[in-house]
ZADO-84458 format. One record per residue (C-alpha): residue in three letters; x, y, z. Coordinates in Angstrom, 3 decimals, decimal comma. Example, Ala and Ser with C-alpha at 12.3 -4.5 7.8 and 13.67 -1.06 7.14 Angstrom:
BEGIN
{atom 'ALA'; {12,300; -4,500; 7,800}}
{atom 'SER'; {13,670; -1,060; 7,140}}
//
This chain:
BEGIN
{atom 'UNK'; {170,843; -20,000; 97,677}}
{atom 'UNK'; {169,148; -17,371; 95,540}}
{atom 'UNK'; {172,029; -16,442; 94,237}}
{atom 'UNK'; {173,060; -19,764; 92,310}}
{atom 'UNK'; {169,456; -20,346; 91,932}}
{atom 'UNK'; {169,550; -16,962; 89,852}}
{atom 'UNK'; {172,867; -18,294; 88,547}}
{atom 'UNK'; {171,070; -21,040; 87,546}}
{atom 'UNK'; {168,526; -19,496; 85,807}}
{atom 'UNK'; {170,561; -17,577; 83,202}}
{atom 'UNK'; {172,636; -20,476; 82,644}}
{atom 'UNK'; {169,284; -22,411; 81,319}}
{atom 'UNK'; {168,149; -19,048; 79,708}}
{atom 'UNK'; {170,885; -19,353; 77,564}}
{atom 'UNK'; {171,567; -22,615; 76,753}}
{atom 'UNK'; {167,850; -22,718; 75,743}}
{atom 'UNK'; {168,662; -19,481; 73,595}}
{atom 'UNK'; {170,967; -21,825; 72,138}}
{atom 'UNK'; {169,224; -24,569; 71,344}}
{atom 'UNK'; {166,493; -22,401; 69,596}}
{atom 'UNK'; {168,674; -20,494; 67,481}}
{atom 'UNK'; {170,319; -23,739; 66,605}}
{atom 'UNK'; {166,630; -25,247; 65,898}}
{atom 'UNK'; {165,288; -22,759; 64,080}}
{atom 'UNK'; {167,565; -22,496; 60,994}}
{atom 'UNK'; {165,778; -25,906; 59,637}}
{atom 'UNK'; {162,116; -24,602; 59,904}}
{atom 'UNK'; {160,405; -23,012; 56,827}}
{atom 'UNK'; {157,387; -21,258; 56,333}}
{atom 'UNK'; {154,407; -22,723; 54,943}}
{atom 'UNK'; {153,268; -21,324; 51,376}}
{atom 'UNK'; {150,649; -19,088; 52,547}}
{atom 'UNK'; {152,732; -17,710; 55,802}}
{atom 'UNK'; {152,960; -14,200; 53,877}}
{atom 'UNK'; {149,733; -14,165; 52,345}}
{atom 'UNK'; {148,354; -10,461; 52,255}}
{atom 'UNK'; {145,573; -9,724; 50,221}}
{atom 'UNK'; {144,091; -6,384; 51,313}}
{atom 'UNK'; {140,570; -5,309; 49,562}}
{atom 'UNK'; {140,991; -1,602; 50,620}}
{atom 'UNK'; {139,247; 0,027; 48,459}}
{atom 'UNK'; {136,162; -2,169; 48,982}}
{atom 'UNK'; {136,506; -1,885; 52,676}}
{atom 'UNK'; {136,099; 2,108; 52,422}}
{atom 'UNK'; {133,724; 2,120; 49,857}}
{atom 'UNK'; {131,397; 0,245; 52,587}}
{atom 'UNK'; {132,623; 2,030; 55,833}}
{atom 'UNK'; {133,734; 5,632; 54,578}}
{atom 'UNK'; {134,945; 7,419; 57,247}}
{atom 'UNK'; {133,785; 7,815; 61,187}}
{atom 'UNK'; {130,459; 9,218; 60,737}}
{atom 'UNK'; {128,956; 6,123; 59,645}}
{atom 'UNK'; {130,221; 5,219; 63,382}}
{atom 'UNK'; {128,247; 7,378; 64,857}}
{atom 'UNK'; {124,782; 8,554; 65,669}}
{atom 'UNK'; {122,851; 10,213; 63,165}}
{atom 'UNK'; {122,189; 13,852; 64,858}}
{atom 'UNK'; {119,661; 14,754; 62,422}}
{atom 'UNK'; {118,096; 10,962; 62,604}}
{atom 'UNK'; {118,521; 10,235; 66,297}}
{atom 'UNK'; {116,270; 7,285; 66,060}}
{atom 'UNK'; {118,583; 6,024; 63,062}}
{atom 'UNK'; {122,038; 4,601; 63,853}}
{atom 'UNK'; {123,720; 3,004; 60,676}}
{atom 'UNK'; {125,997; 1,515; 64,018}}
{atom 'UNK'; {126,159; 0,157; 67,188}}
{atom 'UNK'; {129,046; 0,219; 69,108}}
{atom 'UNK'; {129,503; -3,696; 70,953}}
{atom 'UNK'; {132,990; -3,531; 72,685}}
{atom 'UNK'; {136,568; -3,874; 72,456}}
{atom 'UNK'; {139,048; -5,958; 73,047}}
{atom 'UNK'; {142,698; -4,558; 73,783}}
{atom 'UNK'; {143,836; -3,389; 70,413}}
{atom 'UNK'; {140,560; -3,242; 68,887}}
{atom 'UNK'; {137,049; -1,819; 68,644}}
{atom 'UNK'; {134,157; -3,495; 67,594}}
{atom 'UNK'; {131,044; -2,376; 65,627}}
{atom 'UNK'; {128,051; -3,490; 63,983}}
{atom 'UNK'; {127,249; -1,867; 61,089}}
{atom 'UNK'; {123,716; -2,025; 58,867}}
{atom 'UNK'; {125,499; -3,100; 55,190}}
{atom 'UNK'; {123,281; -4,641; 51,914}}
{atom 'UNK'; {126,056; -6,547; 50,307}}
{atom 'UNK'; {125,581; -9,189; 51,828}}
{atom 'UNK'; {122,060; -9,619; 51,060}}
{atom 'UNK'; {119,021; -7,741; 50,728}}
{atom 'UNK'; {119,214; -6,291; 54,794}}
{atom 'UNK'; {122,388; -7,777; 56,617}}
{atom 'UNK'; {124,429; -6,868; 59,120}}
{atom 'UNK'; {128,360; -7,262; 59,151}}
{atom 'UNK'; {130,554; -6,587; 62,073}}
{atom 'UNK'; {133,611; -3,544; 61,918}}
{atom 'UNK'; {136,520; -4,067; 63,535}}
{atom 'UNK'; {138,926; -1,105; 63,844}}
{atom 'UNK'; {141,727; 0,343; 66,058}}
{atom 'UNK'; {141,074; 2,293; 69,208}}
{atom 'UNK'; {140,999; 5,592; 68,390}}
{atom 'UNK'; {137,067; 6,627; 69,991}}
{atom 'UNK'; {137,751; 9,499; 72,712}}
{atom 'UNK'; {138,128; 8,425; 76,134}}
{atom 'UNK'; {138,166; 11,131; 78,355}}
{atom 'UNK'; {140,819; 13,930; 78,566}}
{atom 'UNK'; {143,493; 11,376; 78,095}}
{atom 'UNK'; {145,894; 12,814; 75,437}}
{atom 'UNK'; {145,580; 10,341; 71,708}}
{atom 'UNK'; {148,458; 8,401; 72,571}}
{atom 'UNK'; {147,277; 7,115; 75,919}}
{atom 'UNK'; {143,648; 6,712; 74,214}}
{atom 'UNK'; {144,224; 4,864; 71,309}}
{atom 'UNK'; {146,018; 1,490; 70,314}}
{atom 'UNK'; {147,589; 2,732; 67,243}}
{atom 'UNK'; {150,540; 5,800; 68,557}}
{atom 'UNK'; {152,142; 6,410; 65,056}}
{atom 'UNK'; {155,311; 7,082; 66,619}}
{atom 'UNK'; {156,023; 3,800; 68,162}}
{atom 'UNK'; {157,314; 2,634; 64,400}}
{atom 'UNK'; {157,959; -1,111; 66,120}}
{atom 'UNK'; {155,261; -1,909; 67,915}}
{atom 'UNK'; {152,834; -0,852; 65,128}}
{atom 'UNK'; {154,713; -3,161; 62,634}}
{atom 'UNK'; {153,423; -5,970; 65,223}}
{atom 'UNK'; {150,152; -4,438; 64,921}}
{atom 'UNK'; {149,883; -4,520; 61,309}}
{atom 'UNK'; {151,297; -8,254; 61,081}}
{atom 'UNK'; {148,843; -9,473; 63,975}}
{atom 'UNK'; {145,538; -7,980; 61,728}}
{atom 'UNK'; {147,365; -9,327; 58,900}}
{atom 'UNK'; {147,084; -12,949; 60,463}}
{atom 'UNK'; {143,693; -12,380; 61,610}}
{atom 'UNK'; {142,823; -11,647; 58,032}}
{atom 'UNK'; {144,805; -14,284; 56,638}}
{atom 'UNK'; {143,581; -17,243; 58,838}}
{atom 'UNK'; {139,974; -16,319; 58,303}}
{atom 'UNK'; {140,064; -16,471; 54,385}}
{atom 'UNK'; {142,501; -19,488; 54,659}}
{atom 'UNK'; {139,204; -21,172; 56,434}}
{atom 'UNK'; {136,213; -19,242; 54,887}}
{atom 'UNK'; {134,809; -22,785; 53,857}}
{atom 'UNK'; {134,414; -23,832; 57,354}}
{atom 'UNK'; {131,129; -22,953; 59,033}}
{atom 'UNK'; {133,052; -22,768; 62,392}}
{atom 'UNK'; {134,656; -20,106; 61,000}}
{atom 'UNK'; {133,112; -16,505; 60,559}}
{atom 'UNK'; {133,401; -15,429; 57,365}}
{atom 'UNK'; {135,375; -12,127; 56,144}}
{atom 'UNK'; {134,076; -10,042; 53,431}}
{atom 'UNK'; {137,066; -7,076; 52,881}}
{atom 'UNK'; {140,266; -6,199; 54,679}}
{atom 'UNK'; {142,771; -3,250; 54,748}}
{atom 'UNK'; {145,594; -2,568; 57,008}}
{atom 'UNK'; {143,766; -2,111; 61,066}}
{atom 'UNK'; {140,878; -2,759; 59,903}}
{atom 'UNK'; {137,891; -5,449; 58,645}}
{atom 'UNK'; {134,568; -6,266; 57,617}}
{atom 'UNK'; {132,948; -9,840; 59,092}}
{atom 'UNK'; {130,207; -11,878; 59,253}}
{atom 'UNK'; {127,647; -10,507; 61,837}}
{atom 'UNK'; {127,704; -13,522; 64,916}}
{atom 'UNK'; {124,576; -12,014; 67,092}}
{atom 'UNK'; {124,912; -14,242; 70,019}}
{atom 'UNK'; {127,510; -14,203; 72,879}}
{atom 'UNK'; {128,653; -17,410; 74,294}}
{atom 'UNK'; {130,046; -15,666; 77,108}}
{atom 'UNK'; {126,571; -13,785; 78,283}}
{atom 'UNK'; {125,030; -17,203; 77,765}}
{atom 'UNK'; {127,545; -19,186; 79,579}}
{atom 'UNK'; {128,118; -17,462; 82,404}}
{atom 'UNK'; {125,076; -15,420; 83,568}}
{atom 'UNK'; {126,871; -13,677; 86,800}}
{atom 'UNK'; {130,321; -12,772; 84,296}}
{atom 'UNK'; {132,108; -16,449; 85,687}}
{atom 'UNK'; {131,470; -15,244; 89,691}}
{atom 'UNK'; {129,252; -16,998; 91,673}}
{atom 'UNK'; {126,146; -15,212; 92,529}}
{atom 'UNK'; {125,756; -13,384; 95,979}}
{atom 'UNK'; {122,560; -14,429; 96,583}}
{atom 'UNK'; {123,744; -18,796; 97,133}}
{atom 'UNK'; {123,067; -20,367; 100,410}}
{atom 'UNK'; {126,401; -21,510; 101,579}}
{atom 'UNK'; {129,899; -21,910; 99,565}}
{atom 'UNK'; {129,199; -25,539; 99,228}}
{atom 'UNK'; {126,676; -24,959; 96,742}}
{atom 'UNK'; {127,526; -26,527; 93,442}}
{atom 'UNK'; {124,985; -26,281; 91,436}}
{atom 'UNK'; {126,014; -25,184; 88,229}}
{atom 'UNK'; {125,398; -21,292; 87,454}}
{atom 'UNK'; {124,006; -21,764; 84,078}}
{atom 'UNK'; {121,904; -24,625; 85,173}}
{atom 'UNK'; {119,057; -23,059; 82,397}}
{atom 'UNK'; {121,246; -24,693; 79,883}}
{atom 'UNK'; {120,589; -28,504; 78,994}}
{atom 'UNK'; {123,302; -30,652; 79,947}}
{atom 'UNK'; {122,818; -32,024; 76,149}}
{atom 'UNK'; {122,875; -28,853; 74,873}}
{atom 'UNK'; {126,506; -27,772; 76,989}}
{atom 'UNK'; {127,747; -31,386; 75,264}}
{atom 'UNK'; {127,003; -30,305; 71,987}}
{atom 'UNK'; {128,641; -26,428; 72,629}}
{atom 'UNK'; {131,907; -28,116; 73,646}}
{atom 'UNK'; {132,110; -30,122; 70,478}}
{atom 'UNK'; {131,461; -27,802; 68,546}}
{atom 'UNK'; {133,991; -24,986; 69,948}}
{atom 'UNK'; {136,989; -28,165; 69,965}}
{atom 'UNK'; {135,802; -28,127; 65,715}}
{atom 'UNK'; {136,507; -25,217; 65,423}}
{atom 'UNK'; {140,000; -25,677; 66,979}}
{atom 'UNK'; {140,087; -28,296; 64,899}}
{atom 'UNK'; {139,487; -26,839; 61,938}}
{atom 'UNK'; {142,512; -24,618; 62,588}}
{atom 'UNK'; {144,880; -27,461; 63,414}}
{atom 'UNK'; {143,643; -29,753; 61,169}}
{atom 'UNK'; {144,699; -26,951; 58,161}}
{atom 'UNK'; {145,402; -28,644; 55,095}}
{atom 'UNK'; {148,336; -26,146; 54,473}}
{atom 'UNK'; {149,610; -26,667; 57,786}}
{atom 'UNK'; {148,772; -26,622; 61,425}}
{atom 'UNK'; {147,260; -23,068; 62,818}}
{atom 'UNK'; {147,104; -22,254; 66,159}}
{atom 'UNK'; {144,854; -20,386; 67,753}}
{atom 'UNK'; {146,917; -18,746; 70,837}}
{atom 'UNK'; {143,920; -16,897; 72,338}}
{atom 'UNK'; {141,596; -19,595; 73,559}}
{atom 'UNK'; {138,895; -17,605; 75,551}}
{atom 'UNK'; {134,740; -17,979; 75,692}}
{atom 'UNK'; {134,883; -14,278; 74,309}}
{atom 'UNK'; {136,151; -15,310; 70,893}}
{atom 'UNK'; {133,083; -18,059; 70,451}}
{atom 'UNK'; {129,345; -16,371; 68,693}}
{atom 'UNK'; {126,667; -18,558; 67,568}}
{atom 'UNK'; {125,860; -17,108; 64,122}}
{atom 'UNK'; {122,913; -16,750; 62,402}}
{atom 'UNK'; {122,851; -20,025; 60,945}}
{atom 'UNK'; {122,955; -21,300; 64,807}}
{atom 'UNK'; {126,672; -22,179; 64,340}}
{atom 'UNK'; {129,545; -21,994; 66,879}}
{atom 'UNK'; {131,868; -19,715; 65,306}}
{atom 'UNK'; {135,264; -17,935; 65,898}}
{atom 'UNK'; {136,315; -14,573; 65,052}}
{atom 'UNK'; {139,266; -13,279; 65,896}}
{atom 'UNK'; {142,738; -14,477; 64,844}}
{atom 'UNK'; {145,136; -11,725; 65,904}}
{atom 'UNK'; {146,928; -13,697; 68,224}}
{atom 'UNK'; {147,123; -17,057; 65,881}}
{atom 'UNK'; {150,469; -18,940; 65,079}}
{atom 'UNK'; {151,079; -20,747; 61,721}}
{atom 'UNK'; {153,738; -23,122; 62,876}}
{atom 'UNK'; {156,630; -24,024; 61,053}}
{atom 'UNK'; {158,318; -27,139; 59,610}}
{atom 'UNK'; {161,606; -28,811; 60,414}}
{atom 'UNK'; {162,279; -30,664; 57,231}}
{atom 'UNK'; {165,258; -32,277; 58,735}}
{atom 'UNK'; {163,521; -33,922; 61,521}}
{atom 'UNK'; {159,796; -33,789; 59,901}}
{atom 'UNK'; {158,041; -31,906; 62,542}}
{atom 'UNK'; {156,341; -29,002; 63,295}}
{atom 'UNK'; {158,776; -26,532; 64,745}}
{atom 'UNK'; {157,519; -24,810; 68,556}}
{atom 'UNK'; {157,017; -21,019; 68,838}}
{atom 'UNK'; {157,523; -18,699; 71,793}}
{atom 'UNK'; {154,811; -16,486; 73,036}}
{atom 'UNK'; {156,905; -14,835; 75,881}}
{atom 'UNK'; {155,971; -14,941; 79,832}}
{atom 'UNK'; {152,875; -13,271; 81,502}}
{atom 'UNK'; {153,009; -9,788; 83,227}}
{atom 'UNK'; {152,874; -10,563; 86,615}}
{atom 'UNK'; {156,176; -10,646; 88,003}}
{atom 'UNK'; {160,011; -10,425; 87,314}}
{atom 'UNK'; {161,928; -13,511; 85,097}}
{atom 'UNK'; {163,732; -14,058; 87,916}}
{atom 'UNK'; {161,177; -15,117; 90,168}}
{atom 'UNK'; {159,182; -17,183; 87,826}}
{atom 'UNK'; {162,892; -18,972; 87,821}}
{atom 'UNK'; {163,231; -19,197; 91,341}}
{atom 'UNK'; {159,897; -21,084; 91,537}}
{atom 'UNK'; {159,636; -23,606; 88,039}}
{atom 'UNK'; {163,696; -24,219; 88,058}}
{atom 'UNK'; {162,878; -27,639; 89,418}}
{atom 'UNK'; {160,422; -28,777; 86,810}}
{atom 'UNK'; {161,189; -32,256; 84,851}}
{atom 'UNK'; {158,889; -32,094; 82,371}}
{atom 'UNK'; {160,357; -29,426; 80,358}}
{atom 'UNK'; {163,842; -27,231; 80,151}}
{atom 'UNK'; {163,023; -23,624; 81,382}}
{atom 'UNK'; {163,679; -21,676; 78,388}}
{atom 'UNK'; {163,576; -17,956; 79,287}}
{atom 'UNK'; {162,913; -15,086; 76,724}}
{atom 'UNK'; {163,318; -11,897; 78,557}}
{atom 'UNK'; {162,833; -10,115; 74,995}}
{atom 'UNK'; {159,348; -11,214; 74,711}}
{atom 'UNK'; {158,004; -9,612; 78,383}}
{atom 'UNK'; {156,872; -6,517; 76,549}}
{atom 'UNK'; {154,670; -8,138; 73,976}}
{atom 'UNK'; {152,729; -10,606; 76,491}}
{atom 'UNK'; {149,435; -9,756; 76,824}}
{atom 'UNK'; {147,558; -12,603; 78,551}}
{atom 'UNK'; {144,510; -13,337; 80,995}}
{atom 'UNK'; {145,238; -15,372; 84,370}}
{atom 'UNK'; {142,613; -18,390; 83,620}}
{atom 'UNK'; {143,198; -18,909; 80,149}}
{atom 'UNK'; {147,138; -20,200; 79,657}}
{atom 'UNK'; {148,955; -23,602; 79,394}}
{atom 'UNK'; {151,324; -24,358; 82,181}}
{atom 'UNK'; {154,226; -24,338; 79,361}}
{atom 'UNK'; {152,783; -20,275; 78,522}}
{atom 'UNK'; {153,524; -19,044; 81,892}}
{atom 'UNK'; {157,435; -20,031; 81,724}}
{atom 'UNK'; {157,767; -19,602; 78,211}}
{atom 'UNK'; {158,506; -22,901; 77,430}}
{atom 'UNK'; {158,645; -23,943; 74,051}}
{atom 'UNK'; {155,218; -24,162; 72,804}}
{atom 'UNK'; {152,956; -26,466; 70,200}}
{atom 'UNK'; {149,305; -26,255; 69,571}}
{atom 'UNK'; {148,501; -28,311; 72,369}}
{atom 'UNK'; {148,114; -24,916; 74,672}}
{atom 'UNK'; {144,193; -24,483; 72,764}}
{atom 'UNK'; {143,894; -27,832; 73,794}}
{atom 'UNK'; {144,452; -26,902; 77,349}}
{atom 'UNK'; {142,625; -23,616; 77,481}}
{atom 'UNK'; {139,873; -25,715; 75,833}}
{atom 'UNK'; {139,661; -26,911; 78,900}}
{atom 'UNK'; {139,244; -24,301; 81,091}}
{atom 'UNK'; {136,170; -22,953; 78,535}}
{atom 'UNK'; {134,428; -26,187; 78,910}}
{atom 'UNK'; {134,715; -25,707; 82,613}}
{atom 'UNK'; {132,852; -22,614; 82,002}}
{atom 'UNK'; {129,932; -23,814; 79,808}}
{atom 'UNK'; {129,827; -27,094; 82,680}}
{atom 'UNK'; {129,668; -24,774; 85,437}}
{atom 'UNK'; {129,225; -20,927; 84,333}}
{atom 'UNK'; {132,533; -19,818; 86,162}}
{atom 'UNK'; {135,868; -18,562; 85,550}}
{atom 'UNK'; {138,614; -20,911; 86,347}}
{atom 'UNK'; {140,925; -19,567; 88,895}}
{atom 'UNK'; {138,393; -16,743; 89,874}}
{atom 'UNK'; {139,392; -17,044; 93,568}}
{atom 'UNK'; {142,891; -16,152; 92,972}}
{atom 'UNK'; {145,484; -13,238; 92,069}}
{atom 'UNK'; {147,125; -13,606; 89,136}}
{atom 'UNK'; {150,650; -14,705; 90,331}}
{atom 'UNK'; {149,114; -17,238; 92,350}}
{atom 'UNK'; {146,880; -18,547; 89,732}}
{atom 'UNK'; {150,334; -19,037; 87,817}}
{atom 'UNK'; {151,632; -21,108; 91,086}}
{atom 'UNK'; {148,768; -23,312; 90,596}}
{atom 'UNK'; {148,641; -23,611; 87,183}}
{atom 'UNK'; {152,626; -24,496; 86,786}}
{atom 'UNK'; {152,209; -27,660; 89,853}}
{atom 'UNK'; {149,261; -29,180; 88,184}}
{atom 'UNK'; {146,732; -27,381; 90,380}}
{atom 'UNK'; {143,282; -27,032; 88,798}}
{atom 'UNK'; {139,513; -26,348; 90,089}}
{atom 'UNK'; {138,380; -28,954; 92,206}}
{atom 'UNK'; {135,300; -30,408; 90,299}}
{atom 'UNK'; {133,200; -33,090; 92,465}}
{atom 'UNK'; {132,608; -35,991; 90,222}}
{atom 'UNK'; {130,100; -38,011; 92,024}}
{atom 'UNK'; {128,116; -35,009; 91,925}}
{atom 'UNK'; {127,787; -34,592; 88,652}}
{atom 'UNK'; {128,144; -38,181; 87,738}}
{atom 'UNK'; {124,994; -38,601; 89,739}}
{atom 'UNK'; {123,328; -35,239; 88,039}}
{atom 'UNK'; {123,691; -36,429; 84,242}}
{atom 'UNK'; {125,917; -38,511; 82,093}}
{atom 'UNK'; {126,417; -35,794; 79,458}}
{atom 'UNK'; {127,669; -33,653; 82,981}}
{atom 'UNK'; {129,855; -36,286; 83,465}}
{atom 'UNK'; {131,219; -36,235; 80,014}}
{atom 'UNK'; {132,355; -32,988; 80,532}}
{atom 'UNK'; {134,084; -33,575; 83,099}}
{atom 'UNK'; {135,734; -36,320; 81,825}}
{atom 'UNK'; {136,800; -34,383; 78,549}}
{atom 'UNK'; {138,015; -31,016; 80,755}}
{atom 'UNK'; {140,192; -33,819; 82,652}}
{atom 'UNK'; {141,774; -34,745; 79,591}}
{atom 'UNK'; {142,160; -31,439; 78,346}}
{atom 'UNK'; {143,867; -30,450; 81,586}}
{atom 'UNK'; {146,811; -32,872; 81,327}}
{atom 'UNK'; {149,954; -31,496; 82,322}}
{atom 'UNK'; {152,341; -32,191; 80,720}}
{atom 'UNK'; {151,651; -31,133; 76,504}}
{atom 'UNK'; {153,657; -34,299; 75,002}}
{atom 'UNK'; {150,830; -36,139; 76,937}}
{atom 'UNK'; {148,107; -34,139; 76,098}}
{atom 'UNK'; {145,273; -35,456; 73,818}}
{atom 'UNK'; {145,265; -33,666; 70,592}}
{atom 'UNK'; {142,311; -31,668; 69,463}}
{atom 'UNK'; {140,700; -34,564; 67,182}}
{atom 'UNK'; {140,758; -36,992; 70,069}}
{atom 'UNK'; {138,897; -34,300; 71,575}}
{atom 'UNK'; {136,560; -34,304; 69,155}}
{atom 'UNK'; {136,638; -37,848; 68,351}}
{atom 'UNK'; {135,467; -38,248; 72,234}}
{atom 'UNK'; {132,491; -35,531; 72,228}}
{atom 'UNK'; {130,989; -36,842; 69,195}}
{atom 'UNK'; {130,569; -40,274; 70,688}}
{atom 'UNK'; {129,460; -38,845; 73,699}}
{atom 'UNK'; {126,981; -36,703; 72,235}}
{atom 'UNK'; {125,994; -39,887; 69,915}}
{atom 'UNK'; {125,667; -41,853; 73,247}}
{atom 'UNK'; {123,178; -38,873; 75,048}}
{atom 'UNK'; {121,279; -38,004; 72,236}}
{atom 'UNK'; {119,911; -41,928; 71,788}}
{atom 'UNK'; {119,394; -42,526; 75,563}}
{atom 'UNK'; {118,070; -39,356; 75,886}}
{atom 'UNK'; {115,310; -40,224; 72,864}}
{atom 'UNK'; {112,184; -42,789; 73,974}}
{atom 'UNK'; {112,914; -46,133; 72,765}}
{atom 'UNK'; {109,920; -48,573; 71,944}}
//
């Protein structure tokens, strides 16, 4: 039985190989696909080189840094600049290349100069970081970029983290609850108005990528980490490094899908074995793509994990899931390891949310669960685009704001 199943399997790999070879020959790049503007020389005339990154040893009580984190490629700095105004900060992002031990460079850092391939990818990923923030440097939900070059940028400083605020015990719940059935939200410090207005304003700024005027932009990398309030007291994103610009089929005017290659937890085979019954898609298999798949257990789109053909409609989905966490301040799929999350994810399973309690708490509560719902819709062609969710949280947030305002 394994054995045709297996048989199976590469017989749909292929044919779906196929069909996307054959597909892609009528989509085109958009204008601005290639756009590269790098400000280099601006960039190191307000970095220089690592010692602004570090502590002042003769001025230990003055650090023109602070180191904030890092995500897998890159670090993450804020830095005390003046041209942006009179006293400003601006956030640095760079490569990995801080020591870490008595690991040897290559095992330290992102960047291995050697590995010619993979550091082509690199460049072309901070390229379309770069890109797709100047490409939407007139939207507020957007943080602004101020210089560019190669690894490396300058950006607006964002001083608040959604995901400290959100989710107080990191998307766990807290050791110290009564009994498992507890389910009062984590975060329950935060308004129920106020968690209405947060998920509108993270789906604009999804929408501000789809809704491109040069073409549709998708985000790829849905997750609370990517969403500061700025200064201006703003949602904002700020990293693009995983976005897709999709294409266009001229022939059949459409927007063409894109591949983003199957998650590391298991062999191609086996993720075969168990969605080779699914109807709502073909099970198109890119073995190819393993390597470059880089992706977190509670964030992807049943149509990610198989490597189904995919549209924008997967930051619709993982939408979802962050909503979850500003409703309820945990992770979805917390409870699970990561192949079984996948399992769940791929037959429709999704966290349990109890309705009538938080239909009886709130009706902005109740909103939100009503829009993660929506955004949790299995199968994409289904799926409510990003402006109907926006459409929806703007009435709803209409709606709470007047009842929850005194009315004589």
């Amino acid at each position: 039985m394994r054995k045709k199943m297996n048989t199976m399997c590469l017989y749909l790999s292929k044919v779906s190989m196929h069909l996307r070879e054959g597909h892609e020959e009528f989509c085109t790049t958009p204008s601005f696909y290639r756009l590269y503007r790098p400000t280099c020389n601006e960039l190191h005339s307000s970095v220089g080189d690592y010692q602004w990154l570090m502590p002042d040893k003769y001025m230990p009580q003055k650090h023109l840094s602070r180191y904030l984190g890092a995500g897998h490629y890159r670090q993450v700095f804020r830095l005390e600049r003046q041209f942006v105004s009179d006293s400003d900060e601006v956030i640095f992002k760079s490569m990995k290349r801080l020591p870490r031990g008595r690991k040897p460079l290559e095992e330290r850092a992102a960047y291995n100069p050697a590995e010619v391939g993979k550091n082509f990818e690199l460049y072309d990923d901070m390229r379309k970081d770069s890109m797709v923030m100047e490409l939407l440097t007139s939207s507020p939900r957007i943080a602004d970029i101020y210089s560019f070059c190669a690894l490396s940028s300058l950006i607006e400083y964002v001083p608040t983290m959604l995901e400290d605020y959100v989710m107080p015990t990191e998307g766990y719940e807290p050791k110290e609850r009564d009994t498992d059935d507890d389910r009062t939200p984590v975060n329950e410090y935060i308004n129920p108005l106020e968690k209405l207005q947060m998920a509108l304003e993270m789906a604009k700024g999804l929408a501000t990528m789809h809704g491109h005027s040069g073409g549709v932009i998708a985000n790829v990398d849905v997750q609370i980490g990517q969403f500061c309030r700025g200064k201006d007291g703003l949602i904002k994103i700020l990293d693009f490094n995983r976005a897709e610009v999709l294409l266009w089929d001229a022939k059949e005017e459409r927007y063409c899908t894109f591949l983003n290659g199957v998650p590391p937890d298991g062999s191609v085979s086996r993720l075969c074995d168990i969605y080779a019954s699914a109807t709502f898609f073909p099970i198109p298999l890119s073995p190819s793509s393993l390597l470059r798949a880089i992706l977190y257990k509670q964030l992807r789109a049943p149509e990610e994990i198989i490597d189904a053909p995919l549209t924008e409609k997967i930051d619709v989905y993982a939408l979802g899931n962050l909503i979850y966490s500003v409703l309820t301040g945990l992770l979805v799929n917390r409870n699970f390891e990561t192949e079984k999350a996948h399992r769940r994810i791929t037959h429709g399973k999704t966290e349990n949310i109890d309705v009538d309690y938080f239909d009886s708490r709130s009706p902005a509560e109740m909103a939100l669960v009503k829009v993660i719902q929506w955004c949790w819709t299995f199968d994409a062609n289904e799926r409510p685009s990003i402006f109907q969710i926006v459409e929806f949280l703007e009435d709803e947030v209409r709606k709470n704001v007047y009842s929850s305002q005194d009315v004589y």
